[in-house]
PLY file of the C-alpha trace (Angstrom):
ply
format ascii 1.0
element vertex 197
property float x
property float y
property float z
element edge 196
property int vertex1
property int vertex2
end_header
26.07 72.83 116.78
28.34 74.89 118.82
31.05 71.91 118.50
31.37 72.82 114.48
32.84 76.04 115.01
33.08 78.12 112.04
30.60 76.32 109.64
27.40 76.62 108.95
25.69 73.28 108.87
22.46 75.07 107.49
24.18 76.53 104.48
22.76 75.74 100.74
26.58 74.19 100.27
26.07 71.98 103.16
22.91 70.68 101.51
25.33 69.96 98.23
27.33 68.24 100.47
25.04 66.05 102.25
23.09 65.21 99.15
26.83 63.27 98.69
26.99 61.32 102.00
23.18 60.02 101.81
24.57 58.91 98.47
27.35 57.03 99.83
25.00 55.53 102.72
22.52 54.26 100.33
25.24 52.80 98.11
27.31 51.71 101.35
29.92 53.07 99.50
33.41 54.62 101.15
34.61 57.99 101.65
37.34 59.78 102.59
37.89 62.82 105.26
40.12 64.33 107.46
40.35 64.06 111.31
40.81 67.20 112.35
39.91 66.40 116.70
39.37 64.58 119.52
36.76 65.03 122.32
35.70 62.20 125.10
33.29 60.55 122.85
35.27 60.31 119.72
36.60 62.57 116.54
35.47 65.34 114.48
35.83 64.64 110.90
35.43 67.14 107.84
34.25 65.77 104.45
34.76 68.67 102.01
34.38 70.87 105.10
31.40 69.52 106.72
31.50 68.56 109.89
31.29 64.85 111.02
31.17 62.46 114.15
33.50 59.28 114.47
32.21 57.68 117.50
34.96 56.17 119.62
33.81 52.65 118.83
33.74 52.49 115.54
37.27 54.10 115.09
39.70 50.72 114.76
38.63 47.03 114.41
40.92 43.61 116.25
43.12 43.63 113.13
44.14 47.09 112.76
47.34 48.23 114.55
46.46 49.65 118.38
44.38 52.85 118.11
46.66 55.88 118.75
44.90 58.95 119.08
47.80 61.02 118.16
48.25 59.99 114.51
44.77 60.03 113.78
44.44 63.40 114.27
44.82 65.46 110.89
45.00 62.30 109.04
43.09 61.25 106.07
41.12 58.08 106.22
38.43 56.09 104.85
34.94 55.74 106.10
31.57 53.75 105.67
28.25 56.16 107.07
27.05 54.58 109.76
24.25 56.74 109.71
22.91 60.16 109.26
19.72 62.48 111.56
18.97 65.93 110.08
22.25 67.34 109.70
24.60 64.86 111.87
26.59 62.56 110.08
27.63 59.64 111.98
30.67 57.87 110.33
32.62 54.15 111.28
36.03 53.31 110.18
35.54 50.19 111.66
32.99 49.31 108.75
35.73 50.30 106.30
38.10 47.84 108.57
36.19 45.51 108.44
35.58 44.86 104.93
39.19 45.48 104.44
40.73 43.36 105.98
37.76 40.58 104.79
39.28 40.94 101.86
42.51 40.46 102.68
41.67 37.41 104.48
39.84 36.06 101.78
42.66 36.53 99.85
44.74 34.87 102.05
42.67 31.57 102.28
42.66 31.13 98.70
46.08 31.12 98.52
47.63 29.10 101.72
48.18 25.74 100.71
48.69 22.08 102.78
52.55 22.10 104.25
53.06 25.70 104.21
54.94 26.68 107.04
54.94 29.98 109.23
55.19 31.89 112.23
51.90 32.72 113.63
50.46 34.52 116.82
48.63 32.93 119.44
45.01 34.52 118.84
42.80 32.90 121.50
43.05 29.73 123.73
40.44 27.17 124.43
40.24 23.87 126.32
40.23 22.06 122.80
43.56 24.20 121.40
45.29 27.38 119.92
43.65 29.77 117.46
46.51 31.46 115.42
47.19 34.05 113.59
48.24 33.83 110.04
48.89 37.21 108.63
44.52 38.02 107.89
43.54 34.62 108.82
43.38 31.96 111.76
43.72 28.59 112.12
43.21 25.75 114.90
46.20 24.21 116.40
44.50 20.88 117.99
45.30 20.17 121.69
46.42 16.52 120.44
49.34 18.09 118.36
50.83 20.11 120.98
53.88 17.78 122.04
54.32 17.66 125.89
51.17 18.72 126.69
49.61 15.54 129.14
45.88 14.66 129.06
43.94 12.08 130.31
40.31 10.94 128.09
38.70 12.34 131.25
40.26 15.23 131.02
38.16 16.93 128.17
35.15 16.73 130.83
37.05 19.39 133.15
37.28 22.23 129.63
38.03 25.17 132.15
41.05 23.07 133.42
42.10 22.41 130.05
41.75 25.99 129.05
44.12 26.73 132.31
47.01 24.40 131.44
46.97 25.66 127.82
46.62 29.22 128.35
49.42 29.17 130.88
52.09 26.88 128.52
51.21 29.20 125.69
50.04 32.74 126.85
47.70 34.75 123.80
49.92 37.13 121.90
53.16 34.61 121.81
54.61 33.53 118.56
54.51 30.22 117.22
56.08 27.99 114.75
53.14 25.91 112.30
52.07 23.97 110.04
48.90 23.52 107.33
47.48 20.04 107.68
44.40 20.59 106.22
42.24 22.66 104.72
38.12 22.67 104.58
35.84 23.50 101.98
34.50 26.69 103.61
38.30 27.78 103.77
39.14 26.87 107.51
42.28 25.14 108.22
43.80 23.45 111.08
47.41 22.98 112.09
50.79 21.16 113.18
53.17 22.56 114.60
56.55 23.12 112.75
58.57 20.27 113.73
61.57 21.31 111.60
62.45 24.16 113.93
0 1
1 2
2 3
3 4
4 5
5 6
6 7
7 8
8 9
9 10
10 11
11 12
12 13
13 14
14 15
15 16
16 17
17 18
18 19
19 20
20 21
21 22
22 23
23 24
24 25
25 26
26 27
27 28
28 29
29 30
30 31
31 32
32 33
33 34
34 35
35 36
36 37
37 38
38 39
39 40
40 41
41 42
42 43
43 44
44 45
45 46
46 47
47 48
48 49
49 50
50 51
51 52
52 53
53 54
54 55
55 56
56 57
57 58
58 59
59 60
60 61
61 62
62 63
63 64
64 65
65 66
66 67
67 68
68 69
69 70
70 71
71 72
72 73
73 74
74 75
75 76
76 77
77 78
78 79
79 80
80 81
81 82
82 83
83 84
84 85
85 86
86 87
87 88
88 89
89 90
90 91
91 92
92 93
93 94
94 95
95 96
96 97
97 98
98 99
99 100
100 101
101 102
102 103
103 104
104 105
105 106
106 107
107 108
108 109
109 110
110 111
111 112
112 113
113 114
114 115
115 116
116 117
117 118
118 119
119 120
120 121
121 122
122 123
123 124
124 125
125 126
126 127
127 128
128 129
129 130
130 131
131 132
132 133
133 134
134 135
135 136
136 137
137 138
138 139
139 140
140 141
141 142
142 143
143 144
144 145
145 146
146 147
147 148
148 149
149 150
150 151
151 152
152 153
153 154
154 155
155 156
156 157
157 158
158 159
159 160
160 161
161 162
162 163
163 164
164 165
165 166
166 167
167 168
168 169
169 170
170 171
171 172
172 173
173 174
174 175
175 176
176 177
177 178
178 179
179 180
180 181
181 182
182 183
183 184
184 185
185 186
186 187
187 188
188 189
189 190
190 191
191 192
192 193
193 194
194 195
195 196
């Protein structure tokens, strides 16, 4: 324990303490701690003092802003336990990510209605069309709406050459003008794009 300079993980206060975090990991429930430093594999995190271990990997998820080490440190966050052996208490703020921004998303697809218009980031492209980014959620721009974009029939039996065109005319991360069409039952929507720009 040599990393957790300074506190005694054996102590009868420690005990107190992680009577409170198997609490939290049977409940799933969050928590919040400080980030006090950085070493190869990750952070060291206090909770009321006790010392913790944020695993690189579970320290951002894809919709949180780019990790940056920097800020992190001496910040407080929230956490979901991933886990917890003897005295080592493994936490994720991806967990607490993830179920954030769910929410947000969820949010997000109850309320976008048929016509709304907005700008949107190209999430992924495949040979069939764009995935974009709302603000939390993504919808399917259709390779048969994208104007000036040639196929043949036969071209949806060569998908990587598809893929190639499409990811070339509209490279992941650029911005793009939409359209709701539709909207399904299980809260998936595809799109058009914005002809009034």
């Amino acid at each position: 324990m040599t990393r957790y300079t300074g506190y005694d993980v054996f102590s009868n206060e420690s005990d107190e303490i992680l009577k409170d975090l198997n609490k939290a990991l049977i409940n799933d429930t969050i928590i919040e701690a400080e980030i006090k430093s950085a070493n190869n594999g990750g952070f060291i995190v206090e909770y009321k003092g006790f010392p913790c271990f944020l695993p690189l990997s579970l320290t951002t998820n894809k919709f949180a802003p780019k990790l940056d080490i920097v800020s992190l440190l001496d910040s407080k966050q929230k956490f979901k336990i991933k886990d917890i052996r003897s005295k080592s208490v493994i936490l994720s703020r991806k967990a607490y990510l993830d179920e954030y921004y769910l929410k947000l998303e969820t949010e997000e697809l109850e309320n976008i209605e048929i016509g709304e218009h907005f700008v949107g980031k190209i999430q992924s492209v495949q040979s069939y069309g764009l995935f974009i980014f709302r603000e939390y959620s993504i919808g399917l721009l259709h390779i048969s709406l994208i104007l000036g974009f040639e196929f043949e029939a036969s071209d949806f039996d060569k998908p990587k050459l598809l893929r190639n065109a499409l990811k070339e005319a509209f490279p992941k991360g650029n911005s793009v003008s939409v359209i709701i069409i539709n909207k399904t039952d299980d809260n998936k929507y595809s799109l058009d794009f914005d002809r009034t720009d």
